[in-house]
Structures are given as C-alpha cells and as structure tokens.
C-alpha positions as CSV (number, residue, x, y, z in Angstrom):
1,X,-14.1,9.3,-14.1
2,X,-12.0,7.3,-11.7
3,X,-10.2,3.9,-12.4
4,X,-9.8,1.3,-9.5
5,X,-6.6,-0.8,-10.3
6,X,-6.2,-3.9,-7.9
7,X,-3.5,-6.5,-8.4
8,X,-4.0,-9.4,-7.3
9,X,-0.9,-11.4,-6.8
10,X,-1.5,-12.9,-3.6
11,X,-4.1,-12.8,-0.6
12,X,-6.6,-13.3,-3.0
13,X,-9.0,-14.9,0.2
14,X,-9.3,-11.3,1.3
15,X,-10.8,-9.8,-2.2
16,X,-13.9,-10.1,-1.1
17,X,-14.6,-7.4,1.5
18,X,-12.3,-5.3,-0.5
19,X,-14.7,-5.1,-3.2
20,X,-17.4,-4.9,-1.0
21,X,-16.5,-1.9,0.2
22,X,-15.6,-0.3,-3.0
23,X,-19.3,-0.9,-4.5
24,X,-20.6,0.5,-0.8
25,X,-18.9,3.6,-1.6
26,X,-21.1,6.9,-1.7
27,X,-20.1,7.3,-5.2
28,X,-22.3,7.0,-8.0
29,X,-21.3,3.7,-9.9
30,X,-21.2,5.0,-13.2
31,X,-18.5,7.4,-12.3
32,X,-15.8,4.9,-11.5
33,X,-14.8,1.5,-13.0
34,X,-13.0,-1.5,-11.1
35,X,-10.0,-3.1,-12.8
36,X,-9.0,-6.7,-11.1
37,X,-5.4,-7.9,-12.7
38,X,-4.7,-11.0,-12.0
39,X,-2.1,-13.5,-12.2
40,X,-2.6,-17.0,-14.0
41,X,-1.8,-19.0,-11.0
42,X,-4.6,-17.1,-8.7
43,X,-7.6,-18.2,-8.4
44,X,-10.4,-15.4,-7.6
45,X,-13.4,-16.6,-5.5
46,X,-16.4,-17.3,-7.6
47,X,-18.3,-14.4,-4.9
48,X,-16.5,-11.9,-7.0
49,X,-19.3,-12.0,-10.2
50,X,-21.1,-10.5,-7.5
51,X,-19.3,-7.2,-7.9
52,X,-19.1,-5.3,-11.5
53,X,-15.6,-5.8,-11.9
54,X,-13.5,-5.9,-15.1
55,X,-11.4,-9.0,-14.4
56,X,-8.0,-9.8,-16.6
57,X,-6.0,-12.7,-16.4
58,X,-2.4,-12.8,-17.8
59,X,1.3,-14.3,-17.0
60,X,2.7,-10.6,-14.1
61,X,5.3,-11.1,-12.9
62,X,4.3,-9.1,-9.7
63,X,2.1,-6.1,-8.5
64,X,4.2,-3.4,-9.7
65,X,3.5,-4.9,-13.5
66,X,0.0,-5.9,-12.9
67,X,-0.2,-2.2,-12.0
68,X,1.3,-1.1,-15.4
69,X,-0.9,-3.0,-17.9
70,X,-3.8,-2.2,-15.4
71,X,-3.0,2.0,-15.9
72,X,-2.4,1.2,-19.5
73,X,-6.1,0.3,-20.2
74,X,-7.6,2.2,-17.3
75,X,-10.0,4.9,-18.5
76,X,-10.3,7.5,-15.7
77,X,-8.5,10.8,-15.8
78,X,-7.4,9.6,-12.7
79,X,-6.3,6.2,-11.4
80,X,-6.8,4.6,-7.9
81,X,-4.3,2.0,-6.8
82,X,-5.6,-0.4,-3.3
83,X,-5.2,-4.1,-2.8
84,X,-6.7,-7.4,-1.5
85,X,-7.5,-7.2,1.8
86,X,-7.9,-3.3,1.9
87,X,-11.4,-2.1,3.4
88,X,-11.9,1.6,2.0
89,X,-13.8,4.1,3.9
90,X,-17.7,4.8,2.9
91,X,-16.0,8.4,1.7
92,X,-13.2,6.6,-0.2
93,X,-13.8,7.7,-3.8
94,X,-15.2,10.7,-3.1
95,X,-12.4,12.2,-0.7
96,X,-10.1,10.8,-3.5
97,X,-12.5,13.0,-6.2
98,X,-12.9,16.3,-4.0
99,X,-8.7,16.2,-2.8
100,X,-7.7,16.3,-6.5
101,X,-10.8,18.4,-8.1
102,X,-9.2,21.1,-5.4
103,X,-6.1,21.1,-5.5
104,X,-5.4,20.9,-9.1
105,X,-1.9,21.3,-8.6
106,X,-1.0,17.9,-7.2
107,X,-0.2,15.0,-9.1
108,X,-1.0,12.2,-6.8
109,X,-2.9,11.6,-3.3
110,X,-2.3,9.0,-0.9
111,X,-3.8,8.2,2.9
112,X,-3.7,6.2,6.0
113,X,-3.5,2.8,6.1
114,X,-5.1,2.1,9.7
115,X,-5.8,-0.9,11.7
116,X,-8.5,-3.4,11.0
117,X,-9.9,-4.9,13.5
118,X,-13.5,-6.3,11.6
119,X,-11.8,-9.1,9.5
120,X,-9.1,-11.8,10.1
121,X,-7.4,-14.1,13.1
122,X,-5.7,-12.5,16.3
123,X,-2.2,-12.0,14.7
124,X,-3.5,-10.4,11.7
125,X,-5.2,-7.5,13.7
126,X,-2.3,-7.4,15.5
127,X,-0.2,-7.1,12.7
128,X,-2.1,-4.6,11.5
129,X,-2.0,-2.3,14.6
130,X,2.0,-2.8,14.8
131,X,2.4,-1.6,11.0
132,X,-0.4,1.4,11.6
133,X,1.8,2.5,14.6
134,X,5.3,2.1,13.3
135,X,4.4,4.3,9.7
136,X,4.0,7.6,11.6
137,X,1.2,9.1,9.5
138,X,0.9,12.9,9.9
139,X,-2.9,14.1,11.4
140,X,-3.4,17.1,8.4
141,X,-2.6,17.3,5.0
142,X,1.1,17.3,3.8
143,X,2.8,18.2,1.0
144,X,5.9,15.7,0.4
145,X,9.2,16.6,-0.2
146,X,12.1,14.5,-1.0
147,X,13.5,13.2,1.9
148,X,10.6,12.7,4.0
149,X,9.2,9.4,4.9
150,X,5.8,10.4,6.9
151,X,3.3,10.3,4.4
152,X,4.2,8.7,1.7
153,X,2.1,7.4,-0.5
154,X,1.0,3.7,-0.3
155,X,0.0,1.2,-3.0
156,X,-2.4,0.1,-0.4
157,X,-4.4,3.3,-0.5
158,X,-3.4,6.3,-3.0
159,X,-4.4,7.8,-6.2
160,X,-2.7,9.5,-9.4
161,X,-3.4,11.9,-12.2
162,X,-3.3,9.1,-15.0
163,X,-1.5,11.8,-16.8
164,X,0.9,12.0,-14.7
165,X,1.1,8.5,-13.3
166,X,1.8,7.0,-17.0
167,X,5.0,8.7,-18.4
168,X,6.8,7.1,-14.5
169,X,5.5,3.7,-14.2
170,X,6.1,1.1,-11.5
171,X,9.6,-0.8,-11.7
172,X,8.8,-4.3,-11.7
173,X,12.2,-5.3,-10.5
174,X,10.2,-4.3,-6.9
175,X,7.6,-7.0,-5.0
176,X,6.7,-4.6,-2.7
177,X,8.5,-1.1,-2.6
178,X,7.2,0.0,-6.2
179,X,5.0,3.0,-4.7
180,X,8.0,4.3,-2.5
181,X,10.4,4.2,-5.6
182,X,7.6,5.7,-7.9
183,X,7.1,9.1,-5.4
184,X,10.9,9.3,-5.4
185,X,11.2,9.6,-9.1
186,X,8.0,11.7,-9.0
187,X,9.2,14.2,-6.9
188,X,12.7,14.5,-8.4
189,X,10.8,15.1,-11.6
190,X,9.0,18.4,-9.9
191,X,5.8,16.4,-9.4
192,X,3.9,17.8,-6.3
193,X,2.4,14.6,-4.1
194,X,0.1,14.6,-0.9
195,X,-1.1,13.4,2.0
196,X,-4.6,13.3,2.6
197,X,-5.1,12.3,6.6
198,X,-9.3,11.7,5.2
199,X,-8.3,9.5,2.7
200,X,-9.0,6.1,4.7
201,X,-8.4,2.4,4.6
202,X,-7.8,-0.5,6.7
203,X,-5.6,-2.9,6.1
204,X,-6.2,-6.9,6.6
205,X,-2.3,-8.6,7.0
206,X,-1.4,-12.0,5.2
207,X,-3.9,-14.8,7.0
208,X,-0.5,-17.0,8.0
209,X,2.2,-16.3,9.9
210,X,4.7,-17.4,7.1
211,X,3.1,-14.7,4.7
212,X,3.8,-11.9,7.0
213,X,7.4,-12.7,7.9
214,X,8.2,-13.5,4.2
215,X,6.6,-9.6,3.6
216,X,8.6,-8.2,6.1
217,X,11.9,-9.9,4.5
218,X,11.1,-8.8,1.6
219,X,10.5,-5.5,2.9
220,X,14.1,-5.4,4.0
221,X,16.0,-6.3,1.3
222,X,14.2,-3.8,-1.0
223,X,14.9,-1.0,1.5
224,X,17.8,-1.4,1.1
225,X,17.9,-1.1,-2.9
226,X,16.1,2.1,-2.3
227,X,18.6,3.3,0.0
228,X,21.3,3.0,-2.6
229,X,19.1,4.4,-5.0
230,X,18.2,7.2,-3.2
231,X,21.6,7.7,-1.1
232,X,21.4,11.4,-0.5
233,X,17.8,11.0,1.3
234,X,19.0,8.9,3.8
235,X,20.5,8.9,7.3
236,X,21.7,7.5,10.4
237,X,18.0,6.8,11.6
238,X,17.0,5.0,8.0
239,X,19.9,2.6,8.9
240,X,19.2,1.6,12.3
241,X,15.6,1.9,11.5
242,X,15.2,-2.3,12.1
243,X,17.6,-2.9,14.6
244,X,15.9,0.0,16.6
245,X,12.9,-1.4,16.3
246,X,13.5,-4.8,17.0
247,X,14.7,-4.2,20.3
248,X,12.6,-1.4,21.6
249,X,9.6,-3.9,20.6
250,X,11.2,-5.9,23.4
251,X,12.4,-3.1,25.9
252,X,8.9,-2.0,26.5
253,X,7.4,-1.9,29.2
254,X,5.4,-5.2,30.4
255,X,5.2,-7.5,33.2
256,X,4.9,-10.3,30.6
257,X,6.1,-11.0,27.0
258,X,2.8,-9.8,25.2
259,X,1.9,-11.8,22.3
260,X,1.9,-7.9,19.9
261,X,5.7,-8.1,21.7
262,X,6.7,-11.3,20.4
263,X,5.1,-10.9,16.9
264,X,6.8,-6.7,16.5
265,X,10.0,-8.5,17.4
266,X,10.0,-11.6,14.3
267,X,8.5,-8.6,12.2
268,X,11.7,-7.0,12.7
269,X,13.9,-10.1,12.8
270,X,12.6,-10.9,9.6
271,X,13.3,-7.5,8.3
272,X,16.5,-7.3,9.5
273,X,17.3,-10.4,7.9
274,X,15.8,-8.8,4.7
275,X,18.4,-6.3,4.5
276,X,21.6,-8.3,4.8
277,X,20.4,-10.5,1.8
278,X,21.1,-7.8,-0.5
C-alpha cells in the first residue's frame, strides 16, 4: 500500500487540482490512502470532501513536522511526500510502485518537478519555467551520491521506504530545505536514493509575487545552514551559485528586458538576500 502525505502550510488555493490529480491516477484507490496535515490557521476549501482524503488538523509548526506526524500514522510500506499546488502525472503512483518493487535496493525515489503551464497567472508559469530550468534534472535514472546536487530528491515530488524514511525524520528547524538535509543524512547513513526522470510533476508557484520572493529568501538563508552542515560537499560554484545567477539572468541575450528576465533577477536578489541573513 502507498501513503500520500501532503502538508499544508500554505498555498492552500492550489489543493484542489493537486488532489485532483491524485484520485485521476491509474492506480486502483484501495491501494493508496491520502493524508492532508494541516495547520490550525489554514483553511482547506470546502471542494476538498470531494476527494477521499484523511484530513488532520493540529498546531505544525511547519512542513517538515507536518510531515513527521503525517509518516507516523501513515499506513503504507511506502510513503509519498508532494504538496499544494503539485499536478502529478496520470502514471504518478504507479511509476512510484514499479521504481521501488524493482529495485529493492533503494530506499527512496524522487523526480522532476517540471513546468506548469495549465494552472495560475503569467508570473507563476513563469516562475515555474525559471525554477524547472535552473534545477538541472538529469534525463535517465541516477543513483545519488554525496556531493551531487542534480537529482535530488524534492518534497515536491518523491517517495520513501516508510522503513527507512522513519528512523531519519525531517528537522523541523527547516521551512523549506527539510528534503535536501534529510537525503544528506540518508546517504551518509549508507542509504541508496534515486532519481527517477518518469516520476513526474508540475509545479504551480505561490499565486503573489510577495510569496515567491519570501520563498526564495527563505531559500537562501537555509542554504546556507546546509552549507555549514554539510561543509565538505561544497565548493566554489555552491557559493557563487546566487550571485551567478542573478547576473547571468540579466546578461542574456535580449533586445528588451523580458518580463521571465526581470522576475529570474528579484528571484535571485531575494535569494541572495537570504543568504546574508544567516
């Protein structure tokens, strides 16, 4: 059986077609069960008692604890981790099912998080496109290793061995970079993670400008806790990573200042800002 843990924290407008394309999944319902973990202060659409979810309420302090008590009383052997706003491919479940039925060696599965283009305003898709772009996503399946960033696995879209997932945990000291921590300390413990390029989901952005930029700053500041965590996997280019970025969004070639130039550039402000608040 397989276990669906969402959190939902925040961008709780954008539930809906997330569970609509869970329950479209060619996946036969009574094989998988949907956990929505909710904080007191959100307020899920009333749409969602269309959907056969199990829906609990409680004080989280973020997604990386919602996650916790969600894998405590999940009851699939393994657990599969996406959030609001996430549209999962019609194969979803069942690529997640066949990856980990064959390859009984790895502990936990994760995907791309692609471009969405169906849902949400101009800069969202945008936003979306930029972030698809920037993650570098290999095109076959990869094995990680410590030290490599291409692949890892994303809250957004991955998968774990409940067995494996529950003696780790999420640190809930992270808003955002929980699943990056949690493959590092998997794959220090000799846990064996992949990428899974058929594993599929796209990825609606925050609805308001002031979302994204406050994501992106967030972003920063807790690379660079993982940095320090993690000192020996990192380099020159993980430093320079945001300033890089922030200018070569601008450098590139274009007769105008393209609205996707404008918004990569705050992305990366933002972010850079993020990493000198630490």
């Amino acid at each position: 059986m397989l276990s669906v843990v969402i959190p939902c924290q925040e961008d709780s407008i954008l539930l809906f077609p997330t569970l609509k394309s869970i329950f479209l999944n060619q996946f036969r319902p009574q094989d998988f069960e949907v956990l929505l973990v909710c904080s007191d202060s959100i307020r899920v659409s009333e749409n969602v008692n269309e959907f056969p979810v199990q829906v609990y309420s409680g004080v989280f302090r973020g997604q990386a604890q919602a996650l916790n008590w969600g894998l405590e009383r999940a009851r699939g052997d393994i657990v599969c981790m996406t959030k609001p706003g996430c549209v999962v491919a019609s194969n979803w479940l069942s690529e997640i099912a066949r990856f980990l039925q064959h390859n009984p060696e790895v502990d936990g599965v994760g995907g791309p998080v692609l471009p969405c283009w169906e849902y949400g305003t101009k800069t969202q898709k945008l936003a979306s496109q930029i972030f698809h772009e920037e993650q570098g996503f290999p095109d076959s399946v990869t094995i990680l290793k410590l030290g490599n960033y291409p692949g890892m696995l994303h809250a957004t879209n991955s998968a774990f061995r409940k067995e494996s997932l529950t003696p780790i945990k999420f640190d809930e000291s992270f808003s955002y970079d929980f699943d990056f921590d949690v493959c590092w300390k998997m794959l220090r413990k000799g846990y064996r993670l992949a990428y899974n390029p058929g594993m599929q989901i796209r990825y609606i952005f925050p609805p308001s400008l002031c979302g994204l930029l406050n994501r992106y700053y967030c972003w920063g500041r807790e690379n660079v806790i993982l940095r320090r965590r993690y000192s020996y996997q990192t380099g020159l280019k993980s430093h320079l990573y945001a300033p890089y970025h922030m200018f070569r969004s601008l450098l590139q070639p274009s007769s105008l200042i393209s609205r996707k130039k404008m918004l990569r550039f705050v992305q990366h402000l933002a972010f850079n800002l993020g990493t000198l608040a630490v």
